[in-house]
C-alpha positions in Angstrom: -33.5 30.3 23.8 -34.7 26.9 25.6 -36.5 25.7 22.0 -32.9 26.0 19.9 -31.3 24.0 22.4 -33.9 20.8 21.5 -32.1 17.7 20.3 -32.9 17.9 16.3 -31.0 21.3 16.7 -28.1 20.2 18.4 -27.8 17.4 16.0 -28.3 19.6 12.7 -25.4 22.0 14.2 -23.0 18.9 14.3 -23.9 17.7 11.1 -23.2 21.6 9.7 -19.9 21.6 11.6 -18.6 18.2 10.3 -19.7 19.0 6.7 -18.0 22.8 7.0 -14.8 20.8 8.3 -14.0 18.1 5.4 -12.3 20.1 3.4 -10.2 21.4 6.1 -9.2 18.3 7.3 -8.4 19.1 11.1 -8.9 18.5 14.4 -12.3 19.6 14.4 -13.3 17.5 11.8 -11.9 14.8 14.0 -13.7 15.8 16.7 -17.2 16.4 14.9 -16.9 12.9 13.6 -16.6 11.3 17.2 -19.7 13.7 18.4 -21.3 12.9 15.7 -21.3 9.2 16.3 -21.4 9.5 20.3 -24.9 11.5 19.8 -26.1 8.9 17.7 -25.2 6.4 20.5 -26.5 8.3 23.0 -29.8 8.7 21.6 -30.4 5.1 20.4 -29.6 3.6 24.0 -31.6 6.2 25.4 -34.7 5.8 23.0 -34.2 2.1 22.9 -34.8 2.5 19.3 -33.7 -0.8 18.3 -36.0 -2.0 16.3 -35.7 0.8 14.0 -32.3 0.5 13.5 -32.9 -3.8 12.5 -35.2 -2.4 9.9 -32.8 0.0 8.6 -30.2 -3.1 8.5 -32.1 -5.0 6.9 -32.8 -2.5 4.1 -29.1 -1.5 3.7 -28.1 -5.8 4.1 -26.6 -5.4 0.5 -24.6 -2.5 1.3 -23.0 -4.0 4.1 -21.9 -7.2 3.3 -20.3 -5.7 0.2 -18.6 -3.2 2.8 -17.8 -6.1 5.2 -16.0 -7.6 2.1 -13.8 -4.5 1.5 -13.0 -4.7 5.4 -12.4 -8.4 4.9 -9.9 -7.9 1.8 -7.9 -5.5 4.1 -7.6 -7.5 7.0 -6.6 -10.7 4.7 -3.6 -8.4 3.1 -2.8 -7.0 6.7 -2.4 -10.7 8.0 -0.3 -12.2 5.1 2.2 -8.9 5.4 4.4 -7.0 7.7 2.4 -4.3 8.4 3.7 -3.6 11.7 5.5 -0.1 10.5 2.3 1.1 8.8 -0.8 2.3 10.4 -2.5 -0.4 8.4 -4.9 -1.3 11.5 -5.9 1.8 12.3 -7.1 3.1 8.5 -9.0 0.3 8.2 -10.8 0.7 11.7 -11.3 4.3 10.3 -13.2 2.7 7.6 -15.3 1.6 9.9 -16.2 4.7 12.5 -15.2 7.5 10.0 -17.4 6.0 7.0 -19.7 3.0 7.6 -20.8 4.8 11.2 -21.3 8.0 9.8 -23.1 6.1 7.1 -25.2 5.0 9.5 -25.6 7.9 11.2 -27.0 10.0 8.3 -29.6 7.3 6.9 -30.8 7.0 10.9 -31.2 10.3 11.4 -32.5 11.1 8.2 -35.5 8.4 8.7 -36.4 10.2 12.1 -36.8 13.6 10.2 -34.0 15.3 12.2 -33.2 17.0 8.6 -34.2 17.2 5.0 -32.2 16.4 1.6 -32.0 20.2 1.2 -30.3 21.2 4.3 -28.0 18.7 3.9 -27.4 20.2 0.2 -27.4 23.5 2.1 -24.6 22.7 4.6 -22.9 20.8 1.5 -22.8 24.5 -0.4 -21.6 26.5 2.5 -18.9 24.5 2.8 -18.1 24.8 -0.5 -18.7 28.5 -0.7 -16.3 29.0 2.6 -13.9 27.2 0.2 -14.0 29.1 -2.9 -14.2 32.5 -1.4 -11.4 32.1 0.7 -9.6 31.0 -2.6 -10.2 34.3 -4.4 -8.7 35.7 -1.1 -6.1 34.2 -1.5 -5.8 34.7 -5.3 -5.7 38.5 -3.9 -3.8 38.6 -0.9 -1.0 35.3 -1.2 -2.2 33.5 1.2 -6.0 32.1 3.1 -8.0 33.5 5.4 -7.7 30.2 7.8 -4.7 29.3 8.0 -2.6 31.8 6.1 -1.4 28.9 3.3 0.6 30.5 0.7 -0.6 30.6 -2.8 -1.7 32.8 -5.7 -2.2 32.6 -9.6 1.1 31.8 -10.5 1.7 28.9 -8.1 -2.0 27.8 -8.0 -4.7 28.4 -5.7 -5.0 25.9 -2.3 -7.5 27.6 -0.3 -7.3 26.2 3.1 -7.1 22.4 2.1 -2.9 22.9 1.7 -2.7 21.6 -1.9 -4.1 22.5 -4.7 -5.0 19.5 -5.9 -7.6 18.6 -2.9 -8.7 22.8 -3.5 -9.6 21.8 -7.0 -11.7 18.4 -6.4 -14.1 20.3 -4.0 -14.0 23.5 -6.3 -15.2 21.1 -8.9 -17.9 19.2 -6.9 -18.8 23.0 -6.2 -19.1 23.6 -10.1 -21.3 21.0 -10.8 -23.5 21.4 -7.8 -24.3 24.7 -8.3 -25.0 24.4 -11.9 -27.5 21.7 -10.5 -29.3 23.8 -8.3 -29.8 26.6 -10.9 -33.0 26.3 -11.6 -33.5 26.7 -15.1 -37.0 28.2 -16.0 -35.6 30.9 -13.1 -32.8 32.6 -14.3 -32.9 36.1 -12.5 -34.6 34.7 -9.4 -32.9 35.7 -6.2 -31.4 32.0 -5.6 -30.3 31.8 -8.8 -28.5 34.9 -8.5 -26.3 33.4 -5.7 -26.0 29.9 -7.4 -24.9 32.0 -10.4 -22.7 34.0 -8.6 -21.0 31.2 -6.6 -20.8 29.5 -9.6 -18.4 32.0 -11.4 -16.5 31.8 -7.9 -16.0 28.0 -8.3 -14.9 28.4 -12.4 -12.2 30.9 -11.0 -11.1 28.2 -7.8 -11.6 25.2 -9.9 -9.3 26.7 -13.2 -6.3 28.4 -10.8 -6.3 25.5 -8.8 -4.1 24.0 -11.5 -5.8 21.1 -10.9 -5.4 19.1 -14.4 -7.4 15.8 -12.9 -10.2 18.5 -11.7 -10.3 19.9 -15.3 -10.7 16.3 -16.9 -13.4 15.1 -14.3 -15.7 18.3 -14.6 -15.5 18.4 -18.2 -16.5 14.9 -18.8 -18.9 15.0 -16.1 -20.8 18.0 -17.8 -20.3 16.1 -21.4 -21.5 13.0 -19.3 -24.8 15.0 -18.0 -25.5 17.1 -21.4 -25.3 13.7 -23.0 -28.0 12.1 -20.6 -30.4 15.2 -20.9 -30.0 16.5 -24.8 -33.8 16.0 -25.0 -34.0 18.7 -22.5 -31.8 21.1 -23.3 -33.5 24.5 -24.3 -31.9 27.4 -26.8 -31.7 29.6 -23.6 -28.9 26.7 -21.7 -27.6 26.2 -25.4 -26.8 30.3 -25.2 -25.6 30.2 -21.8 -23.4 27.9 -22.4 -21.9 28.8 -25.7 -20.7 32.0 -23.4 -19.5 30.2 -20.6 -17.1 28.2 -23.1 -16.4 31.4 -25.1 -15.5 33.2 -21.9 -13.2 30.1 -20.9 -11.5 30.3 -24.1 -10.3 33.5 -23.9 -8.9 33.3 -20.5 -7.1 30.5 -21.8 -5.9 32.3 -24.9 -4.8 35.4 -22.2 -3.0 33.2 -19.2 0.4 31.6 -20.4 0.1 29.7 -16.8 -3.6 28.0 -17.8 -2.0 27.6 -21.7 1.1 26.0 -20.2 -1.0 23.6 -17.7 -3.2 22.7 -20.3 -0.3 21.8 -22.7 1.1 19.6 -20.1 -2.2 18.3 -19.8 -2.8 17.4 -23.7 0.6 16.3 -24.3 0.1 13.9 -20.5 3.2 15.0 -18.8 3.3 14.0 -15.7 5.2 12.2 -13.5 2.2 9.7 -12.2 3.4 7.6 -15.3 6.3 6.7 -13.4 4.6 5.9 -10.8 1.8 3.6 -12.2 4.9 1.5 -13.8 6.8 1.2 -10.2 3.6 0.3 -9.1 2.4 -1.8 -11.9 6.1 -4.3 -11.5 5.0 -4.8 -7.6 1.2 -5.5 -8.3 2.2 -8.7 -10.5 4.3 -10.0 -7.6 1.3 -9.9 -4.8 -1.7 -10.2 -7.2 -4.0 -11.8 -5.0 -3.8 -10.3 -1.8 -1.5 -7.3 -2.3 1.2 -5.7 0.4 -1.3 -4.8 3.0 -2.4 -1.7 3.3 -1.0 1.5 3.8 2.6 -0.3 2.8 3.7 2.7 -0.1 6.2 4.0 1.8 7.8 0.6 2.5 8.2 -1.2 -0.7 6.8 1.7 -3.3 9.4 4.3 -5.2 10.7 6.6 -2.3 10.3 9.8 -4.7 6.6 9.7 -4.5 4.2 10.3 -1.7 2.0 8.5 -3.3 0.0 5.7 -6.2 -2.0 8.9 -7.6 -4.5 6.2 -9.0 -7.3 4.9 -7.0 -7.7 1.3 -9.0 -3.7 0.4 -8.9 -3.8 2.0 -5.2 -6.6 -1.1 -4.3 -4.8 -3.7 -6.2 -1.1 -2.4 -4.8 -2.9 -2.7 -1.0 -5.2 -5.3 -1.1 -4.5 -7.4 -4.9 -7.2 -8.5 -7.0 -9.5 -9.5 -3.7 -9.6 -6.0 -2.6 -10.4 -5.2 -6.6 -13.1 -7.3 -6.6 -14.5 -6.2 -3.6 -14.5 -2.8 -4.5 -16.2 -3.6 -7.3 -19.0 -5.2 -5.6 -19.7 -2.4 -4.1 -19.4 0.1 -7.0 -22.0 -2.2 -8.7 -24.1 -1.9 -6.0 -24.1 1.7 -6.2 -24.4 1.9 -9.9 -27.7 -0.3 -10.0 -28.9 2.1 -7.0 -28.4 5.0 -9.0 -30.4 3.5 -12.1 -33.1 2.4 -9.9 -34.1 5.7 -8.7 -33.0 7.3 -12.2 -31.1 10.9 -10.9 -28.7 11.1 -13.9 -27.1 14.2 -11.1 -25.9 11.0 -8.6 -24.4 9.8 -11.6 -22.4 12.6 -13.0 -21.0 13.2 -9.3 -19.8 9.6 -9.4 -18.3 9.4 -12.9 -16.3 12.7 -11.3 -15.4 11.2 -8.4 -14.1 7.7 -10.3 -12.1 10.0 -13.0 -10.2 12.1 -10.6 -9.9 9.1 -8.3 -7.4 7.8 -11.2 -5.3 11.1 -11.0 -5.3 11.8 -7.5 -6.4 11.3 -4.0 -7.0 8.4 -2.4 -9.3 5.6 -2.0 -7.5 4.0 1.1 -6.2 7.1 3.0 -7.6 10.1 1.7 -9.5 11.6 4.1 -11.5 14.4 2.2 -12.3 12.2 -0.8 -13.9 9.1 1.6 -16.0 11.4 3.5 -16.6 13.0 0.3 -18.5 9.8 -0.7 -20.0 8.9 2.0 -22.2 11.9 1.7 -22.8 11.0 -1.9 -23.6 7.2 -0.9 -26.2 8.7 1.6 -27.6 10.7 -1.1 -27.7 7.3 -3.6 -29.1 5.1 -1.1 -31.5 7.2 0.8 -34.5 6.6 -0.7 -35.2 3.2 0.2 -36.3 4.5 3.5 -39.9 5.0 4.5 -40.4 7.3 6.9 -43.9 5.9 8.3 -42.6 2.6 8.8 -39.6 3.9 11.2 -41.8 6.5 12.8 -44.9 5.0 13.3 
């Protein structure tokens, strides 16, 4: 009883708790982000591990004076607008705890051993597996396990998340993932078996979602990773695949729903079109510095929640400044990515920029930031060496 209780395991159980929680988006997730970062605190003052946490600075100095940009570019735009109906100050001191901290707090902890690149995977898949089973509940009862949200396959599936496009994105991170931890010259092994499994579970969540922008990102993600590994491809994935895309076809050719989605889909009706042109017309008239942020429901169209694009989202908020220092940063992680050569990093963040241009948000959005902040962790943790923190 006394050994659980030790300070790795305490930390590990947060870390599980605030992955489990994304998705859901509540209090809880509030709160594990604030624990999170107070343990972090906590244990740095009390270790005086300073001197650690200079080296891991130092290493990660690119990083954040590209992110110091981004922070800069919002609080130009803040400054030059009327922001003063907006929570414009607060979103972008979010950036900051919610993001850069937890950043932090992920690389630090991962350089004193408190947990491995698997468990994090680990935590990362029971979170997505909560999700997609409690989306075939809810495909079979009308409604979730959590919080009783309403939805079936005629109206699409939400899970827990309350909309089915935010359902979708993580069923389709949950896709991919799992067909990356298949392990190939393994089939019937007992892991695979629940990869496999799980893996059927997130095709069902990720097509009656509804989600078109999920649909687009996974399938040019797997045409992105198929296209990086062809030399490796064996006749046995050729096979497996060739039913998988059978199978899919003929649920298409039996659902009118899917049918009718995907025709809306090919033929791009959509309403965002509207939106990127409303947006578009008040982009040329702030192209430097933008509105400030979090400023759509001031001076964007009224009939939309929201920009539905990440890229015009950034210039709308921030102009061509935030833009560019976005892409600073996105360059940053791109040459990180071919550096270490894990062509896996890459297909997650081709999915995350294509969906990005459909839905969510880059600014606001909750889910999909602390989304990538996990997948910046996994991109940029290797430049740490263990024996030099710990010795």
């Amino acid at each position: 009883m006394v050994s659980f209780f030790n300070v790795k395991n305490i930390f590990n159980v947060l870390l599980l708790v605030w992955v489990i929680s994304i998705p859901f988006k509540n209090a809880i997730y509030q709160g594990s982000t604030i624990f999170l970062i107070i343990f972090f605190l906590v244990y740095v003052i009390k270790n005086r591990d300073y001197e650690n946490l200079k080296i891991l600075f130092y290493k990660y100095k690119d990083l954040f004076i590209a992110f110091s940009l981004i922070i800069l570019s919002m609080t130009i735009s803040n400054i030059l607008n009327d922001v003063s109906k907006t929570e414009a100050w607060h979103l972008e001191f979010s950036y900051i705890y919610r993001y850069a901290f937890i950043f932090i707090v992920l690389i630090y902890f991962y350089s004193k051993d408190f947990f491995s690149k698997q468990m994090l995977i680990i935590f990362i898949f029971i979170s997505l597996g909560i999700q997609g089973l409690d989306g075939v509940f809810q495909s079979i009862t009308g409604y979730d396990i959590f919080k009783h949200n309403i939805g079936n396959l005629k109206r699409g599936l939400s899970g827990a998340t309350f909309n089915r496009n935010i359902f979708g994105f993580f069923m389709g991170i949950g896709l991919i993932l799992s067909f990356f931890l298949i392990k190939k010259d393994e089939i019937l092994s007992k892991t695979n078996l629940i990869f496999l499994s799980f893996s059927i579970i997130f095709i069902f969540s990720t097509l009656f979602s509804y989600s078109r922008a999920t649909w687009v990102s996974v399938f040019i993600s797997f045409i992105l990773y198929f296209l990086l590994n062809y030399k490796k491809i064996n006749v046995k994935q050729i096979i497996g695949i060739t039913i998988i895309c059978i199978f899919l076809i003929v649920i298409f050719l039996n659902i009118d729903l899917l049918q009718n989605r995907f025709e809306r889909l090919v033929n791009a009706k959509s309403y965002r079109h509207l939106i990127w042109i409303d947006t578009i017309d008040l982009i040329k008239q702030k192209l430097f510095f933008g509105w400030g942020v979090d400023t759509w429901a001031i001076y964007g169209s009224n009939k939309f929640a929201g920009i539905h694009n990440i890229t015009l989202e950034i210039l709308f908020y921030m102009g061509f400044f935030g833009l560019f220092s976005f892409i600073i940063f996105l360059g940053l992680i791109i040459k990180e990515i071919f550096n270490i050569k894990n062509h896996e990093l890459l297909v997650f963040i081709v999915y995350m920029l294509i969906i990005g241009q459909f839905d969510h948000s880059i600014i606001t959005g909750k889910t999909y930031l602390a989304t990538m902040t996990i997948l910046m962790f996994f991109v940029f943790m290797n430049r740490i060496d263990k024996k030099e923190i710990n010795k």
